[in-house]
C-alpha beads as a LAMMPS data file, in Angstrom:
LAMMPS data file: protein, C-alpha beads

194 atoms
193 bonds

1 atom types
1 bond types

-500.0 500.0 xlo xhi
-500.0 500.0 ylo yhi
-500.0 500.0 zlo zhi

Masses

1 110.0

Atoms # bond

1 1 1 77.928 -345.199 -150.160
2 1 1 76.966 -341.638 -150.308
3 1 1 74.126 -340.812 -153.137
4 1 1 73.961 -337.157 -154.558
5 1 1 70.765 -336.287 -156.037
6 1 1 71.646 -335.388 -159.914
7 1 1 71.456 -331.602 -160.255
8 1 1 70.367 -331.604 -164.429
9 1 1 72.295 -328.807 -165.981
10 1 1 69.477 -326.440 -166.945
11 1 1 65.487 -327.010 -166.660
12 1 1 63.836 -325.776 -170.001
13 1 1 60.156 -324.255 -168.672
14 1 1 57.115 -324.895 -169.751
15 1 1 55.413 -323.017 -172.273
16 1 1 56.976 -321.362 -175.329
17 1 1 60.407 -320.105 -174.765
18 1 1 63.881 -318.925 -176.898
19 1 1 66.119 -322.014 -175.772
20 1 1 69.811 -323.111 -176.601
21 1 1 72.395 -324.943 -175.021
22 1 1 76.183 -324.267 -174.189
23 1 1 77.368 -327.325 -175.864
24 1 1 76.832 -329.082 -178.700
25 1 1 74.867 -332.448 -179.217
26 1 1 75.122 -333.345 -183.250
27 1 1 77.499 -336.023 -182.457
28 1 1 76.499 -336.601 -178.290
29 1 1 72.737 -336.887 -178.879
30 1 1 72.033 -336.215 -182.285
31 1 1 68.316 -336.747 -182.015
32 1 1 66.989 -333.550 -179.692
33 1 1 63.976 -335.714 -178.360
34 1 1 66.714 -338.079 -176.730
35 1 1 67.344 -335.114 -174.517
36 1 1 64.403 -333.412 -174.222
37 1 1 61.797 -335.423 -172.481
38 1 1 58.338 -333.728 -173.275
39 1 1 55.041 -335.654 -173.201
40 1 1 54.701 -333.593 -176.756
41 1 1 55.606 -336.348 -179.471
42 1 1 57.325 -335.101 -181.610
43 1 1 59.312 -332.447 -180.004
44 1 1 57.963 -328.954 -180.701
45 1 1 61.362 -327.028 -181.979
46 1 1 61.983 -324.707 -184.336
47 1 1 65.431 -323.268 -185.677
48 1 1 65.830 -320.000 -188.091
49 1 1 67.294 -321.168 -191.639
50 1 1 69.006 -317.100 -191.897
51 1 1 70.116 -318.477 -195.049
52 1 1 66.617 -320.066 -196.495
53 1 1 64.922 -317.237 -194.349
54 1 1 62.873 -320.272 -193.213
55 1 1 62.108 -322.269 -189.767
56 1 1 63.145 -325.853 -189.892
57 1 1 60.395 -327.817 -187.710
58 1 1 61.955 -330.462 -185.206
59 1 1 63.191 -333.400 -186.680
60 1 1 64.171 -331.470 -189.836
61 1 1 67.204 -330.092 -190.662
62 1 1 68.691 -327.400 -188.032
63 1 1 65.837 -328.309 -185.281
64 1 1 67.107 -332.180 -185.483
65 1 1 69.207 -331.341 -182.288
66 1 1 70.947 -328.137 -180.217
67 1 1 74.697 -327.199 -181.817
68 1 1 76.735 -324.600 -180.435
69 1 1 75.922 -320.821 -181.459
70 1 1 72.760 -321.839 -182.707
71 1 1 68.912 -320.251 -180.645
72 1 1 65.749 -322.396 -181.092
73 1 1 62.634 -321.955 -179.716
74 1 1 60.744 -324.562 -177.785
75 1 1 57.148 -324.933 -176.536
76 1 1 56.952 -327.780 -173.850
77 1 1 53.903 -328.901 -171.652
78 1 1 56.297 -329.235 -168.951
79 1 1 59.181 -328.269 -166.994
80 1 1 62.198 -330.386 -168.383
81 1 1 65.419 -331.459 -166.586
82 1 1 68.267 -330.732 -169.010
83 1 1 71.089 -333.951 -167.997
84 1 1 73.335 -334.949 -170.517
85 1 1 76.419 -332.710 -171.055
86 1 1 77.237 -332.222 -174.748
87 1 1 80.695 -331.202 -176.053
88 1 1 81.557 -327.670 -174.654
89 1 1 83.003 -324.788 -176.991
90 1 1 87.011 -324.188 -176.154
91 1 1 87.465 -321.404 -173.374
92 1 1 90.774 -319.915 -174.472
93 1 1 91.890 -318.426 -177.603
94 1 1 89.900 -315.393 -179.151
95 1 1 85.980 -316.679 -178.727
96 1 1 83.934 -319.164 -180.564
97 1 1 83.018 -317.651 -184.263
98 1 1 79.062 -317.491 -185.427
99 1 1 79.054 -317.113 -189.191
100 1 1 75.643 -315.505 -189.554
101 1 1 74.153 -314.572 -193.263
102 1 1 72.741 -311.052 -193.807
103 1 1 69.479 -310.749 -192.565
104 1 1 68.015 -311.744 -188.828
105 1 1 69.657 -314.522 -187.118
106 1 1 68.728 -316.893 -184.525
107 1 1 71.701 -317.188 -181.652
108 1 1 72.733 -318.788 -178.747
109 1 1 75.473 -318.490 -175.845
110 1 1 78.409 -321.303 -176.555
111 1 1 79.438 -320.826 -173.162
112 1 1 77.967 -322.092 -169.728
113 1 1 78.383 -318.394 -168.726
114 1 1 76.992 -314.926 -169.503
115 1 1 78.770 -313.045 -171.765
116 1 1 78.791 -309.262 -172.463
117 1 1 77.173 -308.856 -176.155
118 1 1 79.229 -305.371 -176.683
119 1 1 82.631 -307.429 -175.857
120 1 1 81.757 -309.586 -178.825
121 1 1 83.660 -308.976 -182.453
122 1 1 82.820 -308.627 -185.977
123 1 1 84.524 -309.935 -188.780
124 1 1 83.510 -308.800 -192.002
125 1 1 86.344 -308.974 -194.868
126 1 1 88.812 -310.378 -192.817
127 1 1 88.821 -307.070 -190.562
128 1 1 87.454 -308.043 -186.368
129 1 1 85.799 -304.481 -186.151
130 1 1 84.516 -304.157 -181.979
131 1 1 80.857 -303.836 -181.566
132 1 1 80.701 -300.252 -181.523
133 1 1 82.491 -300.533 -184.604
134 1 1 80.680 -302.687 -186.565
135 1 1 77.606 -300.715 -185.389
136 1 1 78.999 -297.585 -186.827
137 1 1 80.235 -298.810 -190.126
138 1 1 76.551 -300.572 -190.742
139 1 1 77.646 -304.146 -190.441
140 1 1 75.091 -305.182 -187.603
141 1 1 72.271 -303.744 -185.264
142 1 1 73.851 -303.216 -182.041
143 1 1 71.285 -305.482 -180.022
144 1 1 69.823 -308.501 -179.208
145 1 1 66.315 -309.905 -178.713
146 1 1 64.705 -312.449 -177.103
147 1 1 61.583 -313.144 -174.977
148 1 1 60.484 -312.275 -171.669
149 1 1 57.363 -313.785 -170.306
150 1 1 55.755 -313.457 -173.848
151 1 1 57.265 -310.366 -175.253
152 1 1 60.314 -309.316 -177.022
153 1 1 63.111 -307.721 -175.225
154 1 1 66.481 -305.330 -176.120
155 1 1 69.070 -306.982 -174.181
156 1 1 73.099 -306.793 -174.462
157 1 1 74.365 -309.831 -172.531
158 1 1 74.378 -313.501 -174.002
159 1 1 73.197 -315.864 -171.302
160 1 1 73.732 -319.801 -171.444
161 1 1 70.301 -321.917 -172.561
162 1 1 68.679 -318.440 -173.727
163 1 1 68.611 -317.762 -177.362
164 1 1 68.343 -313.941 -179.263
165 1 1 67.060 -312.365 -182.453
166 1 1 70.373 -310.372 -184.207
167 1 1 69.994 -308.534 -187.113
168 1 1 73.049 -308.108 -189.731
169 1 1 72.956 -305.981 -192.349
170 1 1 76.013 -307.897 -194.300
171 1 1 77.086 -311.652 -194.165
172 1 1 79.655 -311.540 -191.229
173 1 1 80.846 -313.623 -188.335
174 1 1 80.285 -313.174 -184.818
175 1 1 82.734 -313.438 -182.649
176 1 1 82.243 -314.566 -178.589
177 1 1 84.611 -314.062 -176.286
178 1 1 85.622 -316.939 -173.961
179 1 1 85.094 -313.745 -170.837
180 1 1 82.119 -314.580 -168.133
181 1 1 80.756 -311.555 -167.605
182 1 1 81.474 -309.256 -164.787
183 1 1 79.233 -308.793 -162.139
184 1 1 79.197 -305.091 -161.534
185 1 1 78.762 -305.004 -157.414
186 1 1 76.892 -301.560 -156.456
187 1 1 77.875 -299.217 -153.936
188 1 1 77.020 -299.336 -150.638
189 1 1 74.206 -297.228 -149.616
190 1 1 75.208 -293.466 -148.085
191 1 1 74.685 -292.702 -144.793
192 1 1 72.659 -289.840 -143.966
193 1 1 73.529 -287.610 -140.365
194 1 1 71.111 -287.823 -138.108

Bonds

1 1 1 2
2 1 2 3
3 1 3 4
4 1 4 5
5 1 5 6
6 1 6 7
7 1 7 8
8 1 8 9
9 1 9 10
10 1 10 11
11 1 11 12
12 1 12 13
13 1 13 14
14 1 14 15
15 1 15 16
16 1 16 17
17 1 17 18
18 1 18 19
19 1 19 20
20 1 20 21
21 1 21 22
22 1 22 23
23 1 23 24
24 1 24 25
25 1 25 26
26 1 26 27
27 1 27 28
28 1 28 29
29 1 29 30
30 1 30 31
31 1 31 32
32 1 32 33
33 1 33 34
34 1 34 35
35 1 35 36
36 1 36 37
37 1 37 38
38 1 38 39
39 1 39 40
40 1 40 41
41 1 41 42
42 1 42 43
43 1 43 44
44 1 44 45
45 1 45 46
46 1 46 47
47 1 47 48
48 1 48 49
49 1 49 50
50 1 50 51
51 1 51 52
52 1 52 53
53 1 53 54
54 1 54 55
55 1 55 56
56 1 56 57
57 1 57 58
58 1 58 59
59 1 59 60
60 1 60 61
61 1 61 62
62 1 62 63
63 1 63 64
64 1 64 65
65 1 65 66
66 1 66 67
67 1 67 68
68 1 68 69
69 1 69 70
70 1 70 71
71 1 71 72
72 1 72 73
73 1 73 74
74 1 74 75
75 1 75 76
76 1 76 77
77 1 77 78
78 1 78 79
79 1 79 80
80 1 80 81
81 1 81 82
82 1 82 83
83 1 83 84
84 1 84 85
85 1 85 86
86 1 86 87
87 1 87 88
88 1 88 89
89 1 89 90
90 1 90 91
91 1 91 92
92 1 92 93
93 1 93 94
94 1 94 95
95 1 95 96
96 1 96 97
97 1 97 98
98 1 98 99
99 1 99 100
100 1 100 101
101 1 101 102
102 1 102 103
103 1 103 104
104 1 104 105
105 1 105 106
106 1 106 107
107 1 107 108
108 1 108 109
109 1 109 110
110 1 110 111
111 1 111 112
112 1 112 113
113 1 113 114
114 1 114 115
115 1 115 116
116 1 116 117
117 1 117 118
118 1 118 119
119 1 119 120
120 1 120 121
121 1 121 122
122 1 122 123
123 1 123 124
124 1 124 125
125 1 125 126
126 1 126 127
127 1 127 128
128 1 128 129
129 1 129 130
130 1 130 131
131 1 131 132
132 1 132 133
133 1 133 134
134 1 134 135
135 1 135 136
136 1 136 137
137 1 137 138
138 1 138 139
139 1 139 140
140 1 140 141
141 1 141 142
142 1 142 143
143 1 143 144
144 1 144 145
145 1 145 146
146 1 146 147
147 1 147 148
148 1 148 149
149 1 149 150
150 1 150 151
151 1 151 152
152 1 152 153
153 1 153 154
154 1 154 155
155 1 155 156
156 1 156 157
157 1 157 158
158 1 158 159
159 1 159 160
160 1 160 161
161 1 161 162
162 1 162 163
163 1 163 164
164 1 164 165
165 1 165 166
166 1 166 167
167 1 167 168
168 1 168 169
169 1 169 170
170 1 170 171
171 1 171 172
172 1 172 173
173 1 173 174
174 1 174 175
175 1 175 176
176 1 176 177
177 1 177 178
178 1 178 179
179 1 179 180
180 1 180 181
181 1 181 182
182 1 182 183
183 1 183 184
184 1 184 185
185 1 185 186
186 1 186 187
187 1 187 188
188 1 188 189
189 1 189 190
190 1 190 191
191 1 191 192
192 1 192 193
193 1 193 194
């Protein structure tokens, strides 16, 4: 018999960092310290209430365990292995929807794949307006932020276990397309004559 060593499915790093997960756990592992094994007890987690414009401290209401769509920050003393597979987000039909209140939002990739932020949709009144139209018309900031070895970054791509600051100026819903990401190859290097 043939043993594989158990590759865990992300490793969270230590130290204070914007976290989510590409599947959801309220029903799998309701309880986020059953998943995340830090010598911290309780869990250090946080999740953004938009709507109560308040955090929720781990084991209270949104930072009780990792759902889908949903960023969280998480300050560990260690490096920790990431095992159990919750239940992933559908990968056909027109995304996964993120209903997210007026005001700034805490967000994470539903998918176990990078997604291009500007491919995302708006839906405000019914209407899916692109990005660059929801931008336009006032619905949403066009960007997202999240932290990079301690400070804040602009970014425009939605990567799996990260999490991002958005900022809406209306209640709307986000839409995520079920796309990976493109990697954009560059072009070989020119040759110069001799």
């Amino acid at each position: 018999v043939l043993f594989r060593s158990l590759q865990p499915l992300h490793v969270f790093i230590a130290g204070l960092s914007m976290a989510s997960t590409p599947y959801d756990y309220t029903t799998v592992a309701p309880d986020a310290q059953q998943l995340i094994q830090d010598s911290t007890t309780p869990l250090k987690m946080a999740a953004w209430d938009a709507a109560a414009k308040a955090y929720n401290i781990y084991p209270a209401g949104l930072a009780k365990t990792f759902a889908l769509g949903r960023g969280y920050f998480l300050k560990l003393t260690q490096n920790v292995p990431l095992t159990k597979q919750g239940v992933a987000a559908p990968t056909t039909g027109p995304g996964y929807d993120i209903a997210l209140p007026a005001g700034w939002n805490l967000i994470g990739c539903p998918y176990p794949f990078a997604v291009d932020f500007l491919a995302c949709e708006v839906i405000f009144g019914g209407t899916a307006y692109t990005m660059a139209d929801a931008v336009s018309r006032g619905l949403v900031n066009g960007a997202l932020y999240t932290l990079n070895f301690g400070a804040y970054q602009q970014v425009y791509r939605l990567d799996p276990y990260t999490s991002y600051w958005i900022l809406t100026y209306q209640g709307v819903t986000l839409r995520v397309p079920p796309t990976p990401l493109q990697r954009v190859e560059s072009a070989p290097p020119a040759r110069v004559a001799a």
